[in-house]
C-alpha positions in Angstrom: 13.9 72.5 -19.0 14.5 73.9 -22.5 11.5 75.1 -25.0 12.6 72.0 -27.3 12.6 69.5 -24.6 9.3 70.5 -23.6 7.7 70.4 -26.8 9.2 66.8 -27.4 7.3 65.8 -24.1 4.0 67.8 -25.5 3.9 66.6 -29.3 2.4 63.2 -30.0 4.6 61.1 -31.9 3.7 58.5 -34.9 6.2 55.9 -35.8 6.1 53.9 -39.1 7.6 50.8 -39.6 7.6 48.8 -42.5 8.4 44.4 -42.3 8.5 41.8 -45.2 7.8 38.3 -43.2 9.7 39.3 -39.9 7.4 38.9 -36.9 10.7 38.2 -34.6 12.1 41.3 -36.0 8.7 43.4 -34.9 8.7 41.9 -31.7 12.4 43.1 -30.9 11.9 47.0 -32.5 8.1 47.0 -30.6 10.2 46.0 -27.6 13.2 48.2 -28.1 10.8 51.4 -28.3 9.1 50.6 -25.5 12.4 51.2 -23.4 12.4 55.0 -25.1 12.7 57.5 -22.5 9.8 59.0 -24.6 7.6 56.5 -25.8 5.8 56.8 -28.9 1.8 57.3 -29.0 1.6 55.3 -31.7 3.3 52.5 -33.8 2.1 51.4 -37.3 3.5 48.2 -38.2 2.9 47.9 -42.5 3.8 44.3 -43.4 4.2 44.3 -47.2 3.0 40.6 -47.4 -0.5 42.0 -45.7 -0.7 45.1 -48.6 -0.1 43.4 -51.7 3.6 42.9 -51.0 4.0 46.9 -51.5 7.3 48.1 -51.6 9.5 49.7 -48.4 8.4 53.3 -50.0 4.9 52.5 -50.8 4.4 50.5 -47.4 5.8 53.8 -45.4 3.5 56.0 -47.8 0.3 53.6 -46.5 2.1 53.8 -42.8 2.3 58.0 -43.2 -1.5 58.3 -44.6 -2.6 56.1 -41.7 -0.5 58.1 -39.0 -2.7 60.3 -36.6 0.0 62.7 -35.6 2.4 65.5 -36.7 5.7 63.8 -35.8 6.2 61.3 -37.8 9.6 58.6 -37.5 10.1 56.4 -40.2 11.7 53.3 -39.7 12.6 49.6 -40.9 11.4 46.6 -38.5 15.6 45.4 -39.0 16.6 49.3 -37.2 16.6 49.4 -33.6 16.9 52.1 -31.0 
């Protein structure tokens, strides 16, 4: 196994995702990462209507802040795997 692949397998992975009144939408990316070969540690759902209907960029700036890891994914709750 290469030196990259290992590390993928080693670091812990955050993944951001902002939504704006899509709870199906959630549901289908929470669901679609959780068939990842490599799952993440942790997913941090920002919904703009629960943070003063922030912005995409200010909700992934909250979501980044908030992350507990060094790899970070961004993401929006309509992009899938």
């Amino acid at each position: 196994m290469s030196r990259d692949i290992r590390l993928m397998f080693i670091m812990k992975i955050s993944v951001v995702v902002t939504s704006k009144n899509d709870e199906g939408g959630v549901k289908k990316l929470r669901l679609a990462l959780d068939q990842q070969p490599r799952k993440p540690d942790e997913v941090i759902i920002i919904r703009a209507e629960a943070n003063e209907n922030c912005s995409r960029a200010e909700g992934r700036n909250i979501g980044i802040r908030r992350a507990k890891h060094d790899l970070i994914a961004v993401t929006d709750v309509g992009c899938t795997p």
